[in-house]
Every structure is written in structure tokens, then in C-alpha cells.
N, C-alpha and C positions, 0 to 999 in steps of 0.2 A: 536624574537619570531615568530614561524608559528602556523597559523591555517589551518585546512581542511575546504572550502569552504564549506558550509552550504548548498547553490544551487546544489553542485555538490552532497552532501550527502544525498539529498534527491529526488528524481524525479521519483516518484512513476505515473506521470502522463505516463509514459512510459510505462506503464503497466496495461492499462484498458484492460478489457476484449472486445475479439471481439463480434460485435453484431450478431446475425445470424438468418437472416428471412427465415422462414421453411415452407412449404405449403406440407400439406398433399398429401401423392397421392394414398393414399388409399381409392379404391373404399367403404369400408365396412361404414358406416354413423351410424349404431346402437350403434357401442359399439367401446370405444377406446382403441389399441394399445397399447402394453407395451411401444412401442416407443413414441408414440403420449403423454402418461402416463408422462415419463421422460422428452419428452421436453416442456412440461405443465411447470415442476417446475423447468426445468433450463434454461426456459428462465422469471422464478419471479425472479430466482439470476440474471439474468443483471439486471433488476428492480432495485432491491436492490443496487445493486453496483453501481446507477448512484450515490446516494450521494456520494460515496466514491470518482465520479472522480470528482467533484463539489471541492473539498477540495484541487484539485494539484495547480491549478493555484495562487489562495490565498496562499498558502503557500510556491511557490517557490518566489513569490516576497516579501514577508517577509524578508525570508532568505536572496535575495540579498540584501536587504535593511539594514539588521541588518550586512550585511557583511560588509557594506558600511561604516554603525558607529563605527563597530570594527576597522576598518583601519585607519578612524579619531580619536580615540582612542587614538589608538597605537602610533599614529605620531606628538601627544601634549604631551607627554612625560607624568610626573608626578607631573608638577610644574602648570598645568592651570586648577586645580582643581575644578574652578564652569564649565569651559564649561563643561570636564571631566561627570562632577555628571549631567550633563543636558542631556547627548548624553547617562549613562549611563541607565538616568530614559529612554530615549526614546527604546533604546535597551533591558530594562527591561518588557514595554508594549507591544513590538512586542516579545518577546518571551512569554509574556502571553498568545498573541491572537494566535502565533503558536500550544501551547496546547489546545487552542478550537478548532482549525482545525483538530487537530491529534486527539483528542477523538473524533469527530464529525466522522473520516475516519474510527477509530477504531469500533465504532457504527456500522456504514454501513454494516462495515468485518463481524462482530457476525451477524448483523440480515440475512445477504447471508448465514454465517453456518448453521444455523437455518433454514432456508429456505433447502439450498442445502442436508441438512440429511434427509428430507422426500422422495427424490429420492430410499434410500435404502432397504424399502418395496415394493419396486416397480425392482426393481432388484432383489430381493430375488426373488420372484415372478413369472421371465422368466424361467418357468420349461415347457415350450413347445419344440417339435419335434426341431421346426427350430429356436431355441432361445438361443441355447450353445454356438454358437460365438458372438452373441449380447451381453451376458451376461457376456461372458469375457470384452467384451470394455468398459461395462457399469463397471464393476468391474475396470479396468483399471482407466476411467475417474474418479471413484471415489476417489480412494486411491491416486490418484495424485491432486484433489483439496485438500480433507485433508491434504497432504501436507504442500501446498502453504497456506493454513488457517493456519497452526501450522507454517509455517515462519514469515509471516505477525504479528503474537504472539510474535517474536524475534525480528522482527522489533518493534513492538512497545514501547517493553517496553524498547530498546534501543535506539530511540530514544527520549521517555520519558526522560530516564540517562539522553542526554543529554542535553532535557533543564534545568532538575537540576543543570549541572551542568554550562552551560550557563549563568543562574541566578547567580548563586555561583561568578562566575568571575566578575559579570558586579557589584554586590556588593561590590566586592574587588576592583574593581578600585575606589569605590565611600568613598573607606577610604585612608587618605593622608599619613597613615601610612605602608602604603602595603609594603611590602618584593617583589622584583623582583623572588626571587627563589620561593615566595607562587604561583604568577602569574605565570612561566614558568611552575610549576606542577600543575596548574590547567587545563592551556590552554595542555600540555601533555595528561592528561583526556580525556579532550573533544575532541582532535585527534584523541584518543583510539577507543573512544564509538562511533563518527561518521564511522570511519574505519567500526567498526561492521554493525552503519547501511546500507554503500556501498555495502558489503557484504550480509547481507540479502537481499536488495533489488536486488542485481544481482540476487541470487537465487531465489526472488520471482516473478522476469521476467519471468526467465530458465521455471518455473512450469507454469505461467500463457499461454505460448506460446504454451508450451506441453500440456494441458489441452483445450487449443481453438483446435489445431490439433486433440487432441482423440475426442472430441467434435463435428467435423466436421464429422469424420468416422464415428463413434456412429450414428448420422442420415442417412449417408449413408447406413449405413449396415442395418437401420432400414425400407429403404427405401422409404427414401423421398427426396427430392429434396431443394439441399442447395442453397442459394444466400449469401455470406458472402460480409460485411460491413465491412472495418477495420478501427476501429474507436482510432488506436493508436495514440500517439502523436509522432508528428515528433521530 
């Protein structure tokens, strides 16, 4: 029986958002910028999103962890039934606390939505002479976070599936009457719905990189002056 590595199926840590400190350079001091305007609220979404990256490191050592008990599991066969139910409660609690993690991340996600939509009065709004190509990128930057917000939605609630169904298995090992073919199409499942989460999370790299890059031009074009921080994980 294989599983898809749990570490490998999840490593969202790879995809915080870059930081990016902005210094004005507009002489005008009265009144702010459509530009000055938008990176007001899209630098509250890094704000927001730090909790989100708070959540990667706890949860990938979870994972290894619980990777770990699945292999000792697996390698006691079906006859050493107390250690079995001991390793199985252990693997049960770390997949509890993996779903605090993952609501806590999904949290963070919405309140950055929430945040990051007020941006779009503010683009509406660039109807001056020299603001038609700002307004494109601003337009651009947008509809490519939305995006990545509406992935991170497919990520989530698959990898919700799979702690369902994680749970699901480490209870059928903790009965001595399991069926090998129950477990083989359980653990099948859970191959399934992580696959999906690898998936999503490639893609919601793809958009988070594309979104720092239009993000970057967007000030430029707004005319300020960028220093970017990359605060990705190795």
C-alpha cells in the first residue's frame, strides 16, 4: 500500500506573498494618489496574510510527523493491535490540530479577500488623462488575485477531504477486523484528494508570483519607487 507524502502535499509555505516597501515620491503632500490610495490597502493584505504564513511551519511538521506514524503503522502489520490503536490515537490528534491550522490559514485567506476588495473603488475611480494604463494593471492585478483567492477555496476544502479522510483510515486501523481491500481504497482516496491538493497549490504559487510581479509594475507605473523583500520560503 502507498501513500502520497503529506509534507509534499502541502507546502503552501512556498508561497507567501512578497513584501514590498514603497516610499512615496510624490512631491504633492495634500492629497493622495490613486496610486498611494491602492497601495494603502494592498499593503493591509500582506498585514493580513502574515497569519496565513504563521500556519506553514506547524503544519508541515505535523505532516511529517504523522507521516512517520503512518509507516509505523503500516510495518506492524494487523496483529499488534494495542501498539497499532496507540499510534493510531497519536495520528488522530495530529490530524485534529492539522485542521486548526488549516482553518486558522483559511481565516487569514478571507480576511486578505475582504480587505483586498476595497482596492476596487479605487480603481473604478482612475478616470484621469494619465491613468488609462495604470488602470489597466490595476484591473490586471486584480482579477489575478481573485483568482488565486478562488484557488486557495479549492485548496481548502480539499484538503479539508482529506483530513476526513485521514481520520477515516487511522479509525479503520483501530478495528481488528478491517478488510485489507477497505484500507487499500481508503488509502486510494487519500492519494486522490492530496494529488488535487498538489495541484492546486502549484497553481496557487503560478498566481501568487504573477500577482507580486503585476504588483511590482503597478507602483512603478504609479510612480514610486520599489525596494522588494522576498520573503519566500526556500
Amino acid at each position: 500500500m502507498r501513500r502520497i507524502s503529506l509534507k509534499t502535499a502541502k507546502r503552501l509555505a512556498a508561497a507567501v506573498l512578497i513584501i514590498l516597501i514603497i516610499t512615496s515620491l510624490s512631491a504633492c503632500k495634500g492629497s493622495e494618489s490613486s496610486g498611494e490610495k491602492m497601495h494603502e490597502k494592498l499593503e493591509d493584505v500582506v498585514e493580513l496574510e502574515s497569519e496565513f504564513e504563521k500556519q506553514q511551519d506547524p503544519l508541515v511538521k505535523l505532516e511529517k510527523n504523522e507521516q512517520e506514524i503512518y509507516a509505523k503503522i503500516i510495518s506492524l502489520g494487523l496483529e499488534k493491535m494495542d501498539e497499532i490503536k496507540t499510534l493510531s490515537d497519536e495520528a488522530l490528534a495530529s490530524v485534529a490540530k492539522r485542521k486548526e491550522y488549516m482553518d486558522k490559514e483559511e481565516e487569514s485567506i478571507q480576511e486578505s479577500k475582504e480587505a483586498f476588495e476595497k482596492v476596487k473603488p479605487i480603481m473604478e475611480d482612475m478616470d484621469g488623462k494619465n491613468e488609462k494604463e495604470l488602470k489597466k494593471q490595476a484591473e490586471k492585478l486584480y482579477d489575478v488575485m481573485m483568482d488565486r483567492y478562488e484557488v486557495h477555496d479549492k485548496l481548502y476544502a480539499n484538503y479539508t477531504t482529506g483530513l476526513k479522510y485521514d481520520k477515516e483510515l487511522y479509525e479503520m486501523f483501530k478495528n481488528k477486523d478491517v478488510k485489507i481491500d477497505a484500507l487499500e481504497e481508503q488509502i486510494q482516496k487519500i492519494n486522490e484528494v492530496y494529488q488535487k491538493v498538489l495541484d492546486n497549490n502549484e497553481e496557487f504559487n503560478k498566481l501568487t508570483k504573477q500577482y507580486n510581479d503585476l504588483k511590482i509594475d503597478f507602483y512603478e507605473k504609479a510612480g514610486m519607487e520599489v525596494k522588494v523583500e522576498d520573503k519566500q520560503a526556500e
